[in-house]
C-alpha positions in Angstrom: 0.0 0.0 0.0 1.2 3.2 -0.9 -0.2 6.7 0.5 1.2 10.1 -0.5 -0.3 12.9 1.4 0.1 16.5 1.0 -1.3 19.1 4.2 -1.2 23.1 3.1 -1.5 26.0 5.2 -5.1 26.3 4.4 -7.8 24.1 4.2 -9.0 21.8 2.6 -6.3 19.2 3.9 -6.5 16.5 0.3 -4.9 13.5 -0.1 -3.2 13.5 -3.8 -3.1 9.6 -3.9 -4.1 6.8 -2.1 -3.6 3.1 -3.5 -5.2 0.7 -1.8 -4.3 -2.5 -4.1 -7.8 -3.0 -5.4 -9.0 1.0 -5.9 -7.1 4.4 -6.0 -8.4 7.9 -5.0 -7.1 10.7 -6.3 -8.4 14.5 -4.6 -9.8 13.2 -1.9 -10.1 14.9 1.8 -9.4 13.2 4.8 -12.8 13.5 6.2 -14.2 11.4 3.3 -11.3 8.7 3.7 -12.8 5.1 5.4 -11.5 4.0 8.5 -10.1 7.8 10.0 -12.0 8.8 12.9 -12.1 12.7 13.2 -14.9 13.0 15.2 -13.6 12.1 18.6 -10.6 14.1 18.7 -11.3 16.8 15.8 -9.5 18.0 13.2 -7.3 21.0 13.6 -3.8 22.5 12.6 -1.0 20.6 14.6 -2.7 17.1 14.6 -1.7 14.1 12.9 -3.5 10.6 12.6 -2.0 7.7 14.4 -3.7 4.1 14.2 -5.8 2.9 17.0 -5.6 -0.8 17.2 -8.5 -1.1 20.0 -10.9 0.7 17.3 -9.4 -0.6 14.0 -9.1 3.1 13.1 -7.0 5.8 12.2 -7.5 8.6 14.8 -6.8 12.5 15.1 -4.3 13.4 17.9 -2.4 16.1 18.5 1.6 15.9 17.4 2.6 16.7 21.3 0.1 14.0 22.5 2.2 11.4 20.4 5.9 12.6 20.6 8.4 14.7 21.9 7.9 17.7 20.0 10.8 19.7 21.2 13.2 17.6 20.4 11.4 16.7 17.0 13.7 17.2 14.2 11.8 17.4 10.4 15.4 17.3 8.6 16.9 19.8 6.1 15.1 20.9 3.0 
């Protein structure tokens, strides 16, 4: 399986390409993705999904929730 995802500064957050082996989406937003739960946490600048084996789903959290964001080095463009 191969995702590629691209988050701007503005919204809509899309998803250019998601293959699933059987079906690929091209444009679509997160919201409308199957098996991401953004209801329980929301969805708001600073959050990434993680997956949530109890639920089965990929869940909104916020970055600092999941990882040490101070020492959280992104690398050199």
């Amino acid at each position: 399986m191969a995702i590629k995802v691209s988050v701007g500064t503005s919204s809509p957050r899309l998803i250019s390409t998601v293959a699933t082996g059987s079906q690929r989406t091209t444009g679509a937003k997160v919201e409308q993705l199957a098996n991401v739960d953004i209801t329980t946490n929301g969805l708001e600048d600073g959050y990434t999904i993680v997956y949530d084996e109890d639920s089965g789903k990929w869940v909104t959290q916020a970055v600092s929730a999941v990882a040490d964001i101070s020492s959280l080095d992104g690398g050199t463009y």
